[in-house]
VOFI-41234 format. One record per residue: x, y, z of N, C-alpha, C in turn; residue number from 1; residue in three letters. Coordinates in Angstrom, 1 decimal, decimal comma. Layout:
REM residues N
       nu       nv       nw      cau      cav      caw       cu       cv       cw   resi   resn
        X        Y        Z        X        Y        Z        X        Y        Z    NUM    ala
...
END
This chain:
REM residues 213
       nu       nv       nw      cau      cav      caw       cu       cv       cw   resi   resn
     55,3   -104,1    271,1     56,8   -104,3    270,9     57,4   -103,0    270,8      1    unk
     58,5   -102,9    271,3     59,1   -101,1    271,5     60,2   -101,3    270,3      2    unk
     59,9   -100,1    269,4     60,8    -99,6    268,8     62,5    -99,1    269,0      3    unk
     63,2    -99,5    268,9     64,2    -99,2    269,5     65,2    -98,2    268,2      4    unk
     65,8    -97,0    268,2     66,2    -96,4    267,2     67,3    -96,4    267,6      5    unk
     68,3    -97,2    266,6     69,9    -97,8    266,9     70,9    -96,3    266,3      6    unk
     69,8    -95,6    265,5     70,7    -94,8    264,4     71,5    -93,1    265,6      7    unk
     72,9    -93,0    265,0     73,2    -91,9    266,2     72,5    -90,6    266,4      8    unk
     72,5    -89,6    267,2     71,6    -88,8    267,3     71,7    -87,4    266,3      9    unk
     73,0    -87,5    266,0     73,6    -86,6    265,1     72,7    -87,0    264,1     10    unk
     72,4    -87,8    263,4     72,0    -88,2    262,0     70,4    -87,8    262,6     11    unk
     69,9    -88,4    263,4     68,4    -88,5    263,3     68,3    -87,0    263,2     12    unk
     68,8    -86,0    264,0     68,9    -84,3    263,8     69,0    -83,7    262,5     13    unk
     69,9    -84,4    262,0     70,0    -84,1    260,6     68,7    -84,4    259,3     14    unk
     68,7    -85,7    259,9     67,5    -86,1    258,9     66,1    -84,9    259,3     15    unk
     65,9    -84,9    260,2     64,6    -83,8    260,6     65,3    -82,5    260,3     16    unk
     66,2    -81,9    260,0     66,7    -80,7    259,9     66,3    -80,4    258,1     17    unk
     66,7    -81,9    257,1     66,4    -82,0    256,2     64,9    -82,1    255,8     18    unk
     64,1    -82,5    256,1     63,3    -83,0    256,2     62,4    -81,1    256,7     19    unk
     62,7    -80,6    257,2     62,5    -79,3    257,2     62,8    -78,2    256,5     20    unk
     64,2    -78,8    256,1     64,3    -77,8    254,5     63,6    -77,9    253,7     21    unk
     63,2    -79,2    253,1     62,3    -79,5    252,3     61,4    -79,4    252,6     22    unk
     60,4    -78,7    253,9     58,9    -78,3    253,5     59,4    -76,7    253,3     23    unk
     60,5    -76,4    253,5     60,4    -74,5    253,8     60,8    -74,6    252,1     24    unk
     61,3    -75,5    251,5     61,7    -75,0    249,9     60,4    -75,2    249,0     25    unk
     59,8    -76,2    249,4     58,0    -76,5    249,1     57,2    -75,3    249,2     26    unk
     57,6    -74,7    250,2     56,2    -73,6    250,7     57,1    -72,4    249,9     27    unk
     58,2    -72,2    249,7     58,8    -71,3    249,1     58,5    -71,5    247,6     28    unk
     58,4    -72,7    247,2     58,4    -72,4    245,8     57,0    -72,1    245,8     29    unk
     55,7    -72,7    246,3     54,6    -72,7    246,7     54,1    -70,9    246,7     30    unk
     55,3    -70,1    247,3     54,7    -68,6    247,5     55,2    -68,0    246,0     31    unk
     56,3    -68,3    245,8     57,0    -68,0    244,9     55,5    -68,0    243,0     32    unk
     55,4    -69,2    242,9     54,4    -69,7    242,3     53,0    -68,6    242,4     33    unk
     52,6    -68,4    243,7     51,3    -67,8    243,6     52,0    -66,0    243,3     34    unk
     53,3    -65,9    243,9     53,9    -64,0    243,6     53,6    -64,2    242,1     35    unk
     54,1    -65,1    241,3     54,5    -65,1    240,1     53,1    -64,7    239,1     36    unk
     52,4    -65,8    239,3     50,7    -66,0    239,6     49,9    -64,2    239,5     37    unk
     50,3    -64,0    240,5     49,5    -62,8    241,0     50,4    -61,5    240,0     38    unk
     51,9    -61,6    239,8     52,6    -60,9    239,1     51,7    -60,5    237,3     39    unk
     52,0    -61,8    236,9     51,7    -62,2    235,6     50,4    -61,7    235,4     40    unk
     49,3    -61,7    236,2     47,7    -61,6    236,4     48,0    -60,1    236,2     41    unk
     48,8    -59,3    237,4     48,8    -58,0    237,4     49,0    -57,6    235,9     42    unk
     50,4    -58,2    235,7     50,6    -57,3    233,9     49,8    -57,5    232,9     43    unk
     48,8    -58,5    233,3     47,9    -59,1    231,9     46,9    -57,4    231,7     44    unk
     46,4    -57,5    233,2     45,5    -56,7    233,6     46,2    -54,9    233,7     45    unk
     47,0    -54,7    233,6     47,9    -53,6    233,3     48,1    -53,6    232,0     46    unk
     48,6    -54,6    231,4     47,7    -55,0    229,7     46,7    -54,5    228,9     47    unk
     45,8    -54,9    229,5     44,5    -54,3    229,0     44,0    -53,2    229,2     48    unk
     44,5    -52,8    230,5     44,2    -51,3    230,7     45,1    -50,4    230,0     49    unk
     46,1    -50,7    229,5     46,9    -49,5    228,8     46,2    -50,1    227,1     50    unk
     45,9    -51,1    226,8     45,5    -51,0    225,4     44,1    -50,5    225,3     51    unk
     43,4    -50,8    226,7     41,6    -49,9    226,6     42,2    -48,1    226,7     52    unk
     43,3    -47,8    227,2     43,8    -46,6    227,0     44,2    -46,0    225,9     53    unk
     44,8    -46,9    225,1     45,3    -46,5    224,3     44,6    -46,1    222,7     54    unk
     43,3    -47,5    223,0     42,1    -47,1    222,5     40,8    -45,9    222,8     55    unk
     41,5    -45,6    223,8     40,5    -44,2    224,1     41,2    -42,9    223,6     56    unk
     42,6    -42,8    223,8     42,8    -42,1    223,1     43,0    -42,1    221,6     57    unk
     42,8    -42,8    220,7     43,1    -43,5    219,5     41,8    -42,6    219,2     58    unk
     40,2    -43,1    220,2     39,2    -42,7    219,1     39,2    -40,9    220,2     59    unk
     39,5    -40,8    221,2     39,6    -39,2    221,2     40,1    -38,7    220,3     60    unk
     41,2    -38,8    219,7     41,9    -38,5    218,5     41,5    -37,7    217,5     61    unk
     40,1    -39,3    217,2     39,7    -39,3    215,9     38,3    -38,7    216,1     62    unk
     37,7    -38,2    217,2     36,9    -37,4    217,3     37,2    -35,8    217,3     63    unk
     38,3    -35,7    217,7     38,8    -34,2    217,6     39,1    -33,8    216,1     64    unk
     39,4    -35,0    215,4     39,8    -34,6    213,9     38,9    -34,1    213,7     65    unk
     37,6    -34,9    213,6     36,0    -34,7    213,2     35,4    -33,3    213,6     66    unk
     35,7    -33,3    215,0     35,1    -31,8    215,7     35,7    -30,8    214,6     67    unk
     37,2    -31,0    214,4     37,9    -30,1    213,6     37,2    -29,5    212,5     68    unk
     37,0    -30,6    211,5     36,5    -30,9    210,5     35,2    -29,8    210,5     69    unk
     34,2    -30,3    211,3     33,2    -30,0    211,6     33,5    -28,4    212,1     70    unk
     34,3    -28,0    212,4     34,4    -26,6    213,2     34,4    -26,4    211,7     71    unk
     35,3    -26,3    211,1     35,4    -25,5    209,6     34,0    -25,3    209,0     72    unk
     33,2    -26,4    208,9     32,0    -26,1    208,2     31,5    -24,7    208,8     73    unk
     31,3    -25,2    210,3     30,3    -24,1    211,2     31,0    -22,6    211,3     74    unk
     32,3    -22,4    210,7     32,4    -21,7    210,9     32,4    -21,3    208,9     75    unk
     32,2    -22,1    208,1     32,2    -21,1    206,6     30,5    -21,0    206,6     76    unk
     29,7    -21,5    207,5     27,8    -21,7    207,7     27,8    -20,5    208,3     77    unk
     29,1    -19,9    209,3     28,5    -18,6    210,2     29,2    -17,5    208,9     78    unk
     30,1    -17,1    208,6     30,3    -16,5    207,3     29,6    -16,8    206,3     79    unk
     28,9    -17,6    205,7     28,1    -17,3    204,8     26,7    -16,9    205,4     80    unk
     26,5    -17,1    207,1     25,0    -16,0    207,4     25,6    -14,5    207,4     81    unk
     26,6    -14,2    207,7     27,0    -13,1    208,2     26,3    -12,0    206,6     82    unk
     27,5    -12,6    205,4     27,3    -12,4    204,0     25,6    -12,1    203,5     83    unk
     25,0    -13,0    203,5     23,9    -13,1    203,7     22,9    -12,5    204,7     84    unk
     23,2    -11,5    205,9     22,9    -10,8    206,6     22,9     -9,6    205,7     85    unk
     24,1     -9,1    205,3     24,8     -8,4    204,7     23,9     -7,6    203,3     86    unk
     23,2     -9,5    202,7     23,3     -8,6    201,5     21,7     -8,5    201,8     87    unk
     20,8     -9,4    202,3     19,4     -9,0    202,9     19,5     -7,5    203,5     88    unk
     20,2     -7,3    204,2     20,4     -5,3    204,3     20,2     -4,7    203,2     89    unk
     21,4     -5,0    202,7     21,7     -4,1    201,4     20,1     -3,9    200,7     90    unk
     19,8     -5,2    199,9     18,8     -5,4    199,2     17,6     -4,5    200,2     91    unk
     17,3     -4,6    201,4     16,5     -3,8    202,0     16,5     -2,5    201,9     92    unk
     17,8     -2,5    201,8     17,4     -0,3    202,1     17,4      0,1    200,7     93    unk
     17,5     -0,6    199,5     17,7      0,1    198,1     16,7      0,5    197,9     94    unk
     16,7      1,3    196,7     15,5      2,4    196,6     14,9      1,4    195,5     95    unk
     13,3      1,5    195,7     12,7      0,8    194,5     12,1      1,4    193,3     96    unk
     13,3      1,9    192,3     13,4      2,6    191,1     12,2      2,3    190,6     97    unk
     11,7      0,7    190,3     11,0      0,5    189,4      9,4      0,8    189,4     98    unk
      9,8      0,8    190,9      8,0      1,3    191,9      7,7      3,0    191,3     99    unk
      8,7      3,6    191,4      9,0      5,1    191,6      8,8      5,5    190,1    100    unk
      8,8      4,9    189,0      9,0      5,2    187,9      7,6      4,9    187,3    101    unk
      6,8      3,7    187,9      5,4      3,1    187,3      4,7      4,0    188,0    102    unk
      4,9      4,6    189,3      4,0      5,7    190,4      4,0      6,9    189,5    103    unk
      5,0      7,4    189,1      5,1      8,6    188,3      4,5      8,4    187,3    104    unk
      4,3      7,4    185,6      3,5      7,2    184,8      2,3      7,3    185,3    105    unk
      1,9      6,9    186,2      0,3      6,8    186,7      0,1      8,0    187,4    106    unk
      0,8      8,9    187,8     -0,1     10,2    188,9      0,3     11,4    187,6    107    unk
      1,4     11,2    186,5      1,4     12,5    186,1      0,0     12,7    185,4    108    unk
      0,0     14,3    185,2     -1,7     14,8    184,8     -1,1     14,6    183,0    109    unk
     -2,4     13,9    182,5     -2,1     14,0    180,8     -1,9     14,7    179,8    110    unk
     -2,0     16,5    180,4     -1,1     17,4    180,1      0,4     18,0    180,3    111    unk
      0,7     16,5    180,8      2,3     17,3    181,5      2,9     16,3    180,7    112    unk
      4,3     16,2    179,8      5,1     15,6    179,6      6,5     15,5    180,2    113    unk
      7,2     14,5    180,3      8,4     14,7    181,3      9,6     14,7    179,7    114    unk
     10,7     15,4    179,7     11,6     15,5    178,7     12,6     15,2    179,4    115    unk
     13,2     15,1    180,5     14,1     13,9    181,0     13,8     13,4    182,4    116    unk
     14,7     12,4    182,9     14,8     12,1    184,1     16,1     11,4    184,5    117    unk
     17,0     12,4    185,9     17,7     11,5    186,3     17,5     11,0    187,7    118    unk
     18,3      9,9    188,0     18,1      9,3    189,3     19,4      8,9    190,0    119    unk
     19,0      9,4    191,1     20,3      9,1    192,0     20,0      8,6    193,5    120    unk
     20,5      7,9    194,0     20,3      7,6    195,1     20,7      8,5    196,5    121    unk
     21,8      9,4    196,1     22,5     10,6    197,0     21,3     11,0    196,3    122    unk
     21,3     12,2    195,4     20,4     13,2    195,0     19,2     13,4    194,5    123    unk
     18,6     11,9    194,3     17,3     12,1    194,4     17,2     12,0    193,1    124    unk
     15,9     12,5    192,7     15,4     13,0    191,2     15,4     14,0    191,0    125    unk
     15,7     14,4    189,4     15,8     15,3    189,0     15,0     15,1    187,4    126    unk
     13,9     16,0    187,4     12,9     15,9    186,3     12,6     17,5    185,1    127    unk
     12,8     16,8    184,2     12,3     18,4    183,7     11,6     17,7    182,1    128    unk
     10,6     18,4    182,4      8,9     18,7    181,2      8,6     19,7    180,9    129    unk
      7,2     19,6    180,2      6,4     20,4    179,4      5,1     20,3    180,1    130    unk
      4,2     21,3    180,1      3,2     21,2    180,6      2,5     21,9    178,9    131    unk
      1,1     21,5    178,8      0,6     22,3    177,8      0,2     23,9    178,4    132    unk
      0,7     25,1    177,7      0,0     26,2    177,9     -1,5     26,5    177,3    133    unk
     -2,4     26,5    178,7     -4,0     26,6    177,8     -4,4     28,0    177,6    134    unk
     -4,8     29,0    176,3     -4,7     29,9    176,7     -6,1     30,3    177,7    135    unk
     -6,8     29,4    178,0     -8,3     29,2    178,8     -7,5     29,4    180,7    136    unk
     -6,5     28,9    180,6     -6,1     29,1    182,3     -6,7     30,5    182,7    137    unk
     -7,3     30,8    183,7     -7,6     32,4    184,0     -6,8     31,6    185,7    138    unk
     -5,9     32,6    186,4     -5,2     33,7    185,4     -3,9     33,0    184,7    139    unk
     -3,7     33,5    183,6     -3,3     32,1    182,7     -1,5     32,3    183,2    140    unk
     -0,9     32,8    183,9      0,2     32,8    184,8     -0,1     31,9    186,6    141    unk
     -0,8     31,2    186,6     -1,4     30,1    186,9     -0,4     29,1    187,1    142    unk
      0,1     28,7    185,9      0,9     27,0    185,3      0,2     25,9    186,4    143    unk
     -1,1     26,0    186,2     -1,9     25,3    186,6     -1,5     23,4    186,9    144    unk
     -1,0     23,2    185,3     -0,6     21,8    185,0      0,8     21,3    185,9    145    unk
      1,6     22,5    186,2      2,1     22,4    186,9      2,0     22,2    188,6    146    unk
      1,1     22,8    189,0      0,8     22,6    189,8      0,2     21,5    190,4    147    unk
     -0,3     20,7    189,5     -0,9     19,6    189,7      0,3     18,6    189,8    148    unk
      0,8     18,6    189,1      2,4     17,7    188,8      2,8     18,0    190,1    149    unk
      2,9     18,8    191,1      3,6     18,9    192,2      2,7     18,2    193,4    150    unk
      1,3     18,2    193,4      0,8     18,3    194,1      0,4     16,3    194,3    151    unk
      0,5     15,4    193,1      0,6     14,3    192,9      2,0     13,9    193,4    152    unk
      3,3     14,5    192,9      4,6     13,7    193,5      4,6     13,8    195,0    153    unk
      4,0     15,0    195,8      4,0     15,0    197,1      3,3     14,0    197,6    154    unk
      2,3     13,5    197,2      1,4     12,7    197,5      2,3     11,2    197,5    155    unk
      2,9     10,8    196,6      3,9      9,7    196,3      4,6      9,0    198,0    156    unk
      4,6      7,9    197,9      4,9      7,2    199,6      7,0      7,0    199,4    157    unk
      7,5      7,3    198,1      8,6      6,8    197,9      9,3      8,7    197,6    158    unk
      8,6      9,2    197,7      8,9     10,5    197,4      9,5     11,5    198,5    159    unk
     10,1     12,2    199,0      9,5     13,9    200,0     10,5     14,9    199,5    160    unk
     10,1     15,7    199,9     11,1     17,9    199,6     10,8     17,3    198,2    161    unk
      9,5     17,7    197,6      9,0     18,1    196,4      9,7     19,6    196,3    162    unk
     10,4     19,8    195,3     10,5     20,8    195,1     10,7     21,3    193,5    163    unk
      9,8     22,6    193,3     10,0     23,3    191,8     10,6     24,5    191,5    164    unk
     12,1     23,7    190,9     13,8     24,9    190,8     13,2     25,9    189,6    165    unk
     12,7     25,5    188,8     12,1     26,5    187,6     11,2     26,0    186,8    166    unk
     10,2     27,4    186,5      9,0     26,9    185,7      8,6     28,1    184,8    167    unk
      8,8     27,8    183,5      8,8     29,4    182,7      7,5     29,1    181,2    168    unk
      7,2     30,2    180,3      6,6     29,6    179,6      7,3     29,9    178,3    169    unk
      7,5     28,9    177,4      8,1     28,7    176,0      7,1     28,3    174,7    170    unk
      7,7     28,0    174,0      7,7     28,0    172,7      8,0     26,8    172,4    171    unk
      7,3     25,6    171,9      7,3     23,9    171,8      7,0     23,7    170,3    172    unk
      8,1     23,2    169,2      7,6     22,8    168,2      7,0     21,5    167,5    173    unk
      5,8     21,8    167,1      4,6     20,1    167,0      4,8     19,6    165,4    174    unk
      6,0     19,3    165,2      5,9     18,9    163,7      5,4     20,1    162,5    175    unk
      4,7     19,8    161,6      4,6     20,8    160,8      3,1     21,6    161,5    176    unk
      2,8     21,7    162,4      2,0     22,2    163,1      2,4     23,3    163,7    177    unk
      3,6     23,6    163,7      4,5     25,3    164,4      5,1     25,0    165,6    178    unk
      4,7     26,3    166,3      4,9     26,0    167,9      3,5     26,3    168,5    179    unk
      3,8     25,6    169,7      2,8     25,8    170,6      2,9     26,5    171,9    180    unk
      2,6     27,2    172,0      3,0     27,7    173,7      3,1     26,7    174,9    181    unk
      4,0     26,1    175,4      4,4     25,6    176,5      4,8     25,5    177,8    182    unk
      4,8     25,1    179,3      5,3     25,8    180,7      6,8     24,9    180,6    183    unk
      7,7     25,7    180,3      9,1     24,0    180,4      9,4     24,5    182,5    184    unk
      9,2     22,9    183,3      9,4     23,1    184,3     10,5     22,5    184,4    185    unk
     11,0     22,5    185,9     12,4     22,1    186,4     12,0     20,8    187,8    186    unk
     11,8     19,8    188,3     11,4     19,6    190,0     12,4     18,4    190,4    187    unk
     12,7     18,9    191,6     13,7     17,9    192,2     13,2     17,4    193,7    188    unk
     13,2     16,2    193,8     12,7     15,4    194,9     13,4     14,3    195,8    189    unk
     13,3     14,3    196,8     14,1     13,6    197,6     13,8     12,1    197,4    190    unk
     14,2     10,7    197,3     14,0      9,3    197,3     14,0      8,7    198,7    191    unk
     13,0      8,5    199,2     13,0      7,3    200,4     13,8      5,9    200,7    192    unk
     14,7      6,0    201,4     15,1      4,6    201,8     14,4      3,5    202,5    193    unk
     14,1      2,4    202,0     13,5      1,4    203,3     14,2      1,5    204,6    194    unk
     13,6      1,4    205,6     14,4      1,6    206,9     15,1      0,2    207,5    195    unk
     16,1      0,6    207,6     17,2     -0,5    208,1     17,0     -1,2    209,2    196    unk
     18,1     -2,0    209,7     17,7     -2,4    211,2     18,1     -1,6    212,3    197    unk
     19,1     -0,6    211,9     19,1      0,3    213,1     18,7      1,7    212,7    198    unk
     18,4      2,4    211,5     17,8      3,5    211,2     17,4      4,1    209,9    199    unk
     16,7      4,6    209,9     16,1      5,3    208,5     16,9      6,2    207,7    200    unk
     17,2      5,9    206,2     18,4      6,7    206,1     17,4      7,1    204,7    201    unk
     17,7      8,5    204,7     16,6      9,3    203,5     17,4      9,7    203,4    202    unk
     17,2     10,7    201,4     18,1     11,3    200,4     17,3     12,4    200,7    203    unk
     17,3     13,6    200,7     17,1     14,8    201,1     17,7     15,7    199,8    204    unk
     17,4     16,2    199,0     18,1     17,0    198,3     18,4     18,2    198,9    205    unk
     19,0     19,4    198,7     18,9     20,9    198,9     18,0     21,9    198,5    206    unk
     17,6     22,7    199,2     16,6     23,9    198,4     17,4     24,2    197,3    207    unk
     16,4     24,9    197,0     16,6     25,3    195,1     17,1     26,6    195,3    208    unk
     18,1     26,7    194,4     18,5     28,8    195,3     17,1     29,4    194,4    209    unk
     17,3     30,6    195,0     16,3     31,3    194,6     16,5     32,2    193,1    210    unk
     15,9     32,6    192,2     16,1     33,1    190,9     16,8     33,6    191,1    211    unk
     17,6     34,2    189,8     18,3     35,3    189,4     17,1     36,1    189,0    212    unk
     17,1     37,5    189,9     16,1     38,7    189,5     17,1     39,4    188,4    213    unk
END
């Protein structure tokens, strides 16, 4: 049976004209939908990457505080080695008085007495005693006891430039016993420093002038 289409041609145009707007507004809202879609996704994801950024810098932040932090220590750890370098020196090159003082009890001869002592670390020592006068020394201008007292401090490892400024013989009073004939000497001697890390620093005194004739 044939269809017959009564309706004018204008209209049938029309209706397919509409009929084509309405798939182009379909597919447009259809693109529209997925831009929107793909839009929204983007900023989610732009989203997150600026908050995982924001958190990276957040804890870079708070690791540089820390480094900070931390710098200060390492740096009052490198000042207190430096100090501590400093005073391990020090302590190293001082002279060891107390060695120097028990070495001398022990090497002087039991005829010599010492009547003072000073100590210096520029100038060394400076000692002055008694020796007994024996009148048995042959030849008794000898000051034998003295000699021995010189001959022990040289020997000393904390000691050098032994030297004897004056050595004469006197008159020593023993209680109600009188006097005694005695050598009063004079000796001055250089003190050794421990040696440093870059050099050996020794106290050297000066020669002794020579008498007044």
């Amino acid at each position: 049976m044939a269809r017959i289409n009564l309706l004018p041609r204008e209209i049938a145009e029309k209706r397919k004209f509409e009929r084509r707007i309405g798939f182009v507004l379909v597919a447009g809202l259809i693109v529209y939908v997925i831009l929107f879609v793909a839009y929204a996704g983007l900023g989610w994801v732009v989203s997150q990457r600026n908050a995982e950024l924001q958190s990276h810098l957040e804890l870079a932040a708070s690791l540089s505080a820390q480094a900070e932090a931390f710098k200060i220590f390492e740096d009052k750890e490198a000042d207190l080695d430096r100090r501590l370098a400093i005073a391990e020196v020090a302590l190293a090159q001082r002279v060891d008085w107390s060695r120097i003082a028990n070495e001398l009890s022990l090497v002087l001869p039991p005829d010599v007495w010492l009547t003072e002592l000073r100590a210096s670390e520029q100038d060394g020592l400076l000692m002055s005693g008694i020796a007994v006068d024996l009148a048995t020394d042959v030849p008794d201008s000898g000051h034998k006891a003295v000699a021995r007292t010189l001959v022990r401090l040289g020997g000393l490892e904390l000691l050098q430039n032994v030297w004897l400024t004056t050595s004469r013989k006197a008159m020593f009073a023993v209680g109600d016993e009188g006097e005694r004939p005695v050598i009063e000497f004079e000796v001055t001697t250089g003190v050794v420093r421990p040696p440093g890390p870059a050099q050996v620093t020794t106290v050297v005194p000066a020669p002794p002038a020579p008498p007044a004739q």
